[in-house]
C-alpha angles and dihedrals in degrees: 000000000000083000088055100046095051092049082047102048087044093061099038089055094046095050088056102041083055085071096037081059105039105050127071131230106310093002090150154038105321089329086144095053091039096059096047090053086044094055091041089052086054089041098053090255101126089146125055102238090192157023128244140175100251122218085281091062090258140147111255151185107238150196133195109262146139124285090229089066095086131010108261091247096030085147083065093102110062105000091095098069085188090061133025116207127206111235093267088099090057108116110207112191123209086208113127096183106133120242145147107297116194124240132179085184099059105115083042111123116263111221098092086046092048090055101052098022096085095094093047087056093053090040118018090195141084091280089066094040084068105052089045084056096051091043092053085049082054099052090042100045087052088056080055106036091048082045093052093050092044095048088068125201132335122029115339081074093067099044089068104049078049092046081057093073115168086270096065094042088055083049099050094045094056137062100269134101103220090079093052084047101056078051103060094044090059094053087049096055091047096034088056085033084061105027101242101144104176083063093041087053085056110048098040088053080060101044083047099060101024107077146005097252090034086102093052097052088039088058089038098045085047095042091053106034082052093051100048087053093027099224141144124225106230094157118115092213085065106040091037099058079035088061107040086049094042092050084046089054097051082048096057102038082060104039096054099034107136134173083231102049089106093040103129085194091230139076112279119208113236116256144176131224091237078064103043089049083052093056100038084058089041098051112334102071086050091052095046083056103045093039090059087066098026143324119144162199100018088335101288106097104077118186120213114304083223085065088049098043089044096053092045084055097052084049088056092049076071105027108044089048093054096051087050098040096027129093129259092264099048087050084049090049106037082051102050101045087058102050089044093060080047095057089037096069094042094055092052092055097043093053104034099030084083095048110038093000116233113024123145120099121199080223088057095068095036092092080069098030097054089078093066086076091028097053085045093058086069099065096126090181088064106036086056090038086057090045092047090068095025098253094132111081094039087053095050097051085041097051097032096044093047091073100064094072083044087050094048093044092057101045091055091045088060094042093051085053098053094034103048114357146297100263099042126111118266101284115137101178119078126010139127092299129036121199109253092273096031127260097290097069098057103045087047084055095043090059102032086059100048092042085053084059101051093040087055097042090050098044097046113085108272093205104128116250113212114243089247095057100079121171093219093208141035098235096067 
């Protein structure tokens, strides 16, 4: 297991350093708010002491920083929705005046920040930017390799190199702690799935002070792994790191209440819920869905819906066999995780569309989500009815193979948009723009990693472990 774990740990990192090393400055999702809280947590500034206009022109909660911290116009990129420019127009400044630096994330809890901050402290630039990436990749790849050891053999090793779709590992290579989120939640529903409570007691301290919805899918990915092996967790290296995190999490949510925490900083059209729900049927639905596999940037740059489809199907060779072999439980389970995403996402932007207009993500519910494929992983009837007539390990190397060249499509796709332009051909050497150690780095990494996976998944013994039989330590 301890063999496992290492090869796994290697390619999830390097699938997601190939992001950390691909994308510029802000290249995706509130880059841009999340390093300047980083650098403020490392600094003593829990607390924004300020407001600022942001690189957008918006009122923001800020905190006293360098310049250098973020490029002057680091909104160029993607604030012009008529016409997307590669990073080229990006401005960096070596300027280490302090000032007051913008941040949307600034009540945000620290301790993610806190993880991943410490290079930004020593270089508030991009260079720093980029080792606090690839730090935050590290953290993140250990949550999924451990997952991955502790998962066993058969299927549920599968489910999580699928539950890292190129999405998460976007997510996991930037600053940005949605990514190491989604990654703890996928070590607590295999950890409980397994029974491995030390690891449990980990990864649901993090789901608890990462984020504002991390209770929530705590409570949910519990509530449901304990249900499908309907078990109880009487084990004090689970419930001791649970209620330090939990009693964290009542302190902060206190402590850095505030009336403006939902001020978008800007005017808001009025607008109904007959409209929202309109709207969610008309574009919003479609972008939740893509975004899980991959949409990114600041939701502009779409990769092939073939990428996306074909992802989603290699999900249901896992899924639609479960809800026919599994048992009533799992089907409860696997069905109710999904349409409560579902319902999840509806209800956000019900609730926050009138106040800051459009809000859900498809990534904000995958800490939750992730458990449809995971949950499906556990399907013992079909795993057994694969090894019977000797399918296993051919659909292992075959699912799990087929997302290198996915990876590897995405990231490129990404790369050809910041490098030379939204609308170019595939095309990710060259440009305008080239990544800090030029394209081929990232795209090596990018495949070394994924090849690692599927090396490790196919030579493993594919015979199913039932979900009772846990190995409780790594180094089993």
């Amino acid at each position: 297991m301890r063999r496992a774990f290492l090869i796994a740990f290697v390619g999830f990192f390097l699938l997601g350093a190939a992001w950390a090393l691909a994308l510029p400055v802000n290249g995706t999702y509130d880059e841009k708010q999340h390093l300047v809280r980083a650098w403020a947590v490392w600094t003593g500034q829990w607390l924004p002491h300020d407001r600022t206009l942001d690189a957008s022109g918006n009122d923001t909660n800020a905190f006293t920083g360098p310049r250098s911290l973020v490029p002057v116009n680091a909104d160029c990129t993607f604030i012009d929705k008529n016409a997307y420019k590669p990073a080229s127009c990006l401005t960096p400044t070596a300027d280490r005046t302090e000032t007051l630096v913008p941040s949307a994330a600034a009540r945000y809890s620290p301790v993610y920040y806190a993880l991943v901050g410490l290079p930004l402290r020593i270089a508030p630039d991009g260079t720093g930017l980029i080792w606090a990436r690839l730090l935050s990749a590290a953290l993140s790849a250990l949550l999924l390799a451990a997952a991955f050891a502790l998962a066993g053999s058969g299927l549920l090793r599968i489910a999580v190199v699928l539950a890292a779709t190129p999405m998460v590992m976007n997510l996991d290579g930037a600053l940005n702690p949605n990514g190491m989120e989604i990654s703890a939640a996928v070590l607590l529903y295999v950890a409980v799935l397994r029974r491995h409570w030390a690891a449990a007691g980990v990864s649901v301290a993090l789901l608890l002070t990462i984020r504002d919805l991390g209770p929530f899918f705590a409570a949910a990915v519990l509530a449901v792994s304990l249900f499908v092996t309907g078990t109880w967790i009487r084990s004090r290296v689970f419930w001791l790191p649970f209620a330090g995190a939990a009693a964290f999490a009542v302190f902060w949510s206190l402590f850095a209440s505030r009336s403006d925490a939902v001020d978008p900083g800007r005017p808001i059209a009025p607008t109904t819920s007959g409209a929202i729900l309109r709207d969610i049927a008309d574009a919003r639905a479609e972008f939740w869905v893509r975004q899980i596999i991959g949409q990114f940037g600041y939701g502009e740059t779409q990769v092939s819906i073939g990428l996306v489809g074909l992802w989603y199907l290699l999900a249901a060779a896992l899924v639609v066999p479960a809800l026919w072999f599994g048992t009533t439980r799992l089907r409860i389970a696997i069905v109710a995780v999904g349409a409560t995403s579902a319902v999840l996402l509806v209800a956000l932007e019900l609730y926050f569309a009138p106040k800051v207009g459009h809000f859900a993500h498809g990534r904000y519910v995958m800490p939750l989500g992730v458990g449809v494929v995971l949950l499906a992983g556990t399907a013992d009837r079909y795993a057994a009815w694969l090894s019977d007539r000797g399918w296993l390990d051919r659909l292992a190397l075959g699912l799990v193979a087929i997302t290198i060249p996915l990876d590897l499509y995405a990231l490129a796709r990404v790369m050809t948009r910041f490098q030379r332009g939204i609308n170019e051909g595939l095309n990710p050497f060259g440009g305008t723009w080239q990544p800090p150690l030029g394209s081929v780095v990232p795209l090596l990494a990018c495949l070394v990693g994924g090849a690692l996976l599927a090396v490790i998944v196919t030579r493993s013994s594919v015979r199913p472990t039932p979900v009772h039989s846990t190995a409780n330590t790594l180094s089993n």
